[in-house]
C-alpha positions in Angstrom: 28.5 -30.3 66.2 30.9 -29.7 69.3 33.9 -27.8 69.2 36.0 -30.2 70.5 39.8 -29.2 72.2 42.8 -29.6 69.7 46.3 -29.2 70.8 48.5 -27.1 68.8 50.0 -30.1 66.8 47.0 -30.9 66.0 46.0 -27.5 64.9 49.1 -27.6 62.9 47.8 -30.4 60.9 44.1 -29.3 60.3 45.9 -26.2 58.7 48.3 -28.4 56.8 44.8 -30.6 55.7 43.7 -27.6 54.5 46.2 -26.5 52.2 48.6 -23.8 54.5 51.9 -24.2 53.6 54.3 -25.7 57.3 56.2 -27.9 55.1 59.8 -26.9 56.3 60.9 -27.4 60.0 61.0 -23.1 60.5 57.5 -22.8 59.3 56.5 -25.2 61.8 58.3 -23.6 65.1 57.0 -20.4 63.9 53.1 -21.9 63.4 53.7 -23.6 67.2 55.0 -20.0 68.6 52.7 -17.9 67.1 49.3 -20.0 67.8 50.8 -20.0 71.7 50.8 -16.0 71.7 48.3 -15.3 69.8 45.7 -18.7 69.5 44.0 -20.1 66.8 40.7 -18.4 66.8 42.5 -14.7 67.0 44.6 -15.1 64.3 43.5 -18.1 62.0 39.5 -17.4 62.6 40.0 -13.4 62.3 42.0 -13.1 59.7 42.0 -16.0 56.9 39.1 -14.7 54.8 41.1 -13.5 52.2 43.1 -16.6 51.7 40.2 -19.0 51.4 39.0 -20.4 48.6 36.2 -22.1 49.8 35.0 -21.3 53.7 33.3 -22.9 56.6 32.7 -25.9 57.4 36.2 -27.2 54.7 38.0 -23.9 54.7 40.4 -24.6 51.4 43.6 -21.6 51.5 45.2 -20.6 48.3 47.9 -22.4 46.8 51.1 -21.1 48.5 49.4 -19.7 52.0 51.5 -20.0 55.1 50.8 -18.7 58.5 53.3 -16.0 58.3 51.4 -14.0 55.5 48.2 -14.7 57.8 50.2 -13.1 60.6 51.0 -10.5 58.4 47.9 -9.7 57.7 47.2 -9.9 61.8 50.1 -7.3 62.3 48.9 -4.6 59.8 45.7 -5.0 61.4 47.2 -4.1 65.2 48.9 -1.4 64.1 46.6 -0.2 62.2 44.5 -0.1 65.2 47.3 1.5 67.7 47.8 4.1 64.9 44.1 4.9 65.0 43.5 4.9 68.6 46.0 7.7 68.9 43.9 10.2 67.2 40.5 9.0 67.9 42.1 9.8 71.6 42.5 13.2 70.1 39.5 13.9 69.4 38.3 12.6 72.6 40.1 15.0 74.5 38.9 17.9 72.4 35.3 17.1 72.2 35.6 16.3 76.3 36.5 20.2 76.7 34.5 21.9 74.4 31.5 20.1 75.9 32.5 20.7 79.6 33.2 24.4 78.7 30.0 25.3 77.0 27.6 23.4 79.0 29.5 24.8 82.2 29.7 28.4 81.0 25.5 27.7 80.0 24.3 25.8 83.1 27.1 26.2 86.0 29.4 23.2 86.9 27.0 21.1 89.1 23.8 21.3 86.5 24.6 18.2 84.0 21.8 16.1 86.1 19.2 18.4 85.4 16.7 17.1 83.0 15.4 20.4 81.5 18.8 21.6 80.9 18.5 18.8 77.5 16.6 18.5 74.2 13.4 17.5 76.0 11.4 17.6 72.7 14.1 15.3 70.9 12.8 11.9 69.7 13.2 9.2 72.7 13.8 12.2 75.1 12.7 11.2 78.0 14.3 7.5 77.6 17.4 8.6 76.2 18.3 11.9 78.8 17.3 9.7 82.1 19.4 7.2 80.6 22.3 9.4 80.2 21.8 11.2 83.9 21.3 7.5 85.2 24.7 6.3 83.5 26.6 9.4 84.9 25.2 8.7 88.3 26.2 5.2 88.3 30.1 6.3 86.9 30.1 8.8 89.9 28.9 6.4 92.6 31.1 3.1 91.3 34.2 5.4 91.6 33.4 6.7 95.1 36.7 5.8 96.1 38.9 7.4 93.4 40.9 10.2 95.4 39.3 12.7 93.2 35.9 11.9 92.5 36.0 11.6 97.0 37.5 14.5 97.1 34.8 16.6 95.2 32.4 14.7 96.3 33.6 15.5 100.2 34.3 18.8 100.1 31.9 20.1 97.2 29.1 17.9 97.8 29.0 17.6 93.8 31.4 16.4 90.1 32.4 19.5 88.0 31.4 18.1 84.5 35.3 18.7 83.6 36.2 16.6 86.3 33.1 13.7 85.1 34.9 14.1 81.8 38.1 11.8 83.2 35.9 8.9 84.1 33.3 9.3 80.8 34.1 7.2 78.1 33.8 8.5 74.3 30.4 6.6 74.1 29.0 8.1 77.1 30.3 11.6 76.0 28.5 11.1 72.4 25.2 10.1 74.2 25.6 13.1 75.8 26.0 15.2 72.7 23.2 14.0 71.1 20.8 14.9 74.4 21.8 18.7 74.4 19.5 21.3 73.2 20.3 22.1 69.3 22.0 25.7 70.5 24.0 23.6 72.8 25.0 20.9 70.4 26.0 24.0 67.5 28.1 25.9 70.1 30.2 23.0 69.7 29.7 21.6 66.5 30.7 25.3 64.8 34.1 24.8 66.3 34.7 21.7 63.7 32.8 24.2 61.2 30.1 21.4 60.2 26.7 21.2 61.7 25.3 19.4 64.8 23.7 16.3 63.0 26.7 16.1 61.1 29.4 16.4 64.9 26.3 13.9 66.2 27.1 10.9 63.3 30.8 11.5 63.7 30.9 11.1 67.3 28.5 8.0 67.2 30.6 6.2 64.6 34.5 7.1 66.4 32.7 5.9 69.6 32.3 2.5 67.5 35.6 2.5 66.0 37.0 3.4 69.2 35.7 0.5 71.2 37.0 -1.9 68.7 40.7 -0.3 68.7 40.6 -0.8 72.2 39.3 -4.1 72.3 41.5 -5.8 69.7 38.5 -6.3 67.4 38.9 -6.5 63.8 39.1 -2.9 62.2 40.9 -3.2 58.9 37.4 -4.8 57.7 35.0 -3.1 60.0 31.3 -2.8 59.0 28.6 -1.1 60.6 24.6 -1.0 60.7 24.3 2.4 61.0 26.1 3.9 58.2 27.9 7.5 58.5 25.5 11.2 57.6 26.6 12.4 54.1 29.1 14.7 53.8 30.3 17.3 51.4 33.3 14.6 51.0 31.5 12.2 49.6 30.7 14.1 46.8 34.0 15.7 46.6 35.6 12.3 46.1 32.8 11.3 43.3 32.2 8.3 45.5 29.2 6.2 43.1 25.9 5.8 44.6 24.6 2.1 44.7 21.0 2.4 43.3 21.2 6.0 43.9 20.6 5.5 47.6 23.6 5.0 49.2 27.4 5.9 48.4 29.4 2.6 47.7 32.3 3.0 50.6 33.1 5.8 53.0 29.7 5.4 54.9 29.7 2.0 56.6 33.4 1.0 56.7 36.9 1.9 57.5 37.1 4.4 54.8 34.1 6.5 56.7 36.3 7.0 59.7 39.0 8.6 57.9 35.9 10.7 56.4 35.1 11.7 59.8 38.3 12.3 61.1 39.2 14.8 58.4 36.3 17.0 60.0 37.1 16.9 63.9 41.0 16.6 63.2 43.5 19.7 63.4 45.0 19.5 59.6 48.3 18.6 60.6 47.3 15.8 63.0 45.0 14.4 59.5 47.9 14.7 57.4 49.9 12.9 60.0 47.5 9.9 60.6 47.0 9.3 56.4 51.0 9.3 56.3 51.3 7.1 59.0 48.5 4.5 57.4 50.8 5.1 53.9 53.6 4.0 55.9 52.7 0.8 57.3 51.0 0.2 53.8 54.6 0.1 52.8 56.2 -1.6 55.1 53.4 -4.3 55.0 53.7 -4.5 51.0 56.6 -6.7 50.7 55.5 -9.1 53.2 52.4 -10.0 51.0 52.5 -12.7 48.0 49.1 -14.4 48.1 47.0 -11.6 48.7 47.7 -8.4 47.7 47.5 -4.6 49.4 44.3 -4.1 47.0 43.0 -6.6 48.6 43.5 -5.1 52.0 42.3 -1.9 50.9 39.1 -3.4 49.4 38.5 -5.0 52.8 39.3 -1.6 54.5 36.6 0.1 51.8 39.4 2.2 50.4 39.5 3.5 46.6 43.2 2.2 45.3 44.5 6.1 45.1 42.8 6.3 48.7 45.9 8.7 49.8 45.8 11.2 46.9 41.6 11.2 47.4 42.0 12.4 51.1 44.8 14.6 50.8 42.5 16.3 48.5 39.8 16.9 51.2 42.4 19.4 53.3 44.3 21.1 50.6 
């Protein structure tokens, strides 16, 4: 069936059809204002699962639902996501230096396009280092007219990799991780004290989370295919195992990147980002009548004393 155009009034009374609560004249300019900022599909799409009681195609809410506790909802979820970008970014930074530091002091400045300078007897080798050598060629040559990169390029004939490092984005920089010889990949990986497989999954799955911080996308209830390595945390935290197999949160979800954080993060910036989360926990609380913050931290794979379990992880 077509998706056909509704105008905001009429949006207004699909929800009201449905069972949202815009009886008073205030709910109503607020619906009208909100859907103009933020649309329909962002905000009423993204975020109504947990005020459904039944779902697509004749959504039903919850007795007492309104749009401003779906905002709500939409609001945690944006900060949570500005809050979280901040320290990925760290990371990003850190892991962008280390790298250009050890493969420069290894190889020179000018030898990150050389194929045998990589893990040529990795799985996938051969596709996945011309692929990486290709995607740095392409950044180089699309910014041919950033001052810098035609600067280099002018007078050096070549991009120091510290320089490439400005233009790489966290995705490209884990690719290129996960191609370096193993000695390579532990020079760096022994900085965060864990071990190169283990720096590998991390930087694969902040990539992930990372893109969708930036991109608005959903995070609070993030899910992934490709679920986080095991580590020592997991076991720490006595998270159960589902069939034995897998552990029941803190490998696919939202709960996994603060796993991984805790191991590439400098303690104080950890113990910042989980009070920061706590925070606007708190703030968001009060705000909440239909659905609860258990229900948000169910959604965001986190245990209900989530803040006492990961402040155990860096005592």
């Amino acid at each position: 069936m077509d998706k056909v155009f509704k105008t905001h009034d009429e949006l207004i009374s699909l929800l009201v059809s449905r069972g949202v609560d815009i009886s008073t004249p205030e709910h109503h300019i607020f619906v009208k204002k909100v859907l103009q900022h933020e649309g329909y599909y962002n905000l009423i799409n993204g975020y109504n699962k947990l005020f459904l009681i039944t779902k697509y195609p004749d959504d039903q809410y919850k007795p007492g639902t309104t749009v401003e506790e779906i905002y709500t909802l939409y609001d945690f979820d944006k900060k949570l996501r500005d809050i979280v970008f901040k320290y990925i970014l760290i990371v990003e930074r850190n892991i962008k230096n280390l790298l250009a530091y050890s493969f420069s002091k290894e190889y020179g400045h000018d030898n990150y396009m050389l194929y045998n300078n990589f893990d040529t007897n990795k799985r996938d080798a051969s596709k996945n280092i011309t692929a990486v050598i290709s995607d740095f060629q392409h950044q180089i040559s699309s910014r041919a007219n950033d001052p810098v990169i035609s600067h280099y390029l002018r007078n050096y004939g070549y991009i120091p990799l510290w320089v490439l490092n400005n233009i790489l984005t966290f995705g490209q920089i884990s690719k290129f991780y996960s191609i370096l010889k193993q000695k390579d990949r532990q020079q760096v990986s022994h900085s965060f004290h864990i071990q190169d497989n283990q720096l590998e999954s991390i930087l694969y799955y902040l990539s992930s989370i990372r893109n969708f911080c930036a991109h608005g996308n959903r995070l609070y209830c993030y899910r992934t295919k490709t679920p986080l390595i095991d580590f020592d945390a997991h076991t720490v935290l006595k998270i159960p195992l589902t069939n034995g197999k897998e552990f029941d949160y803190g490998k696919r979800d939202f709960f996994a990147c603060m796993i991984a954080l805790k191991y590439v993060l400098p303690k104080s910036d950890y113990l910042k980002l989980i009070k920061e989360i706590s925070r606007l926990l708190n703030t968001t609380r009060p705000r909440l009548s239909v659905i609860s913050e258990s229900d948000i931290l169910n959604e965001m794979g986190f245990p209900q004393n989530w803040r006492n379990e990961l402040l155990s992880l860096v005592k």
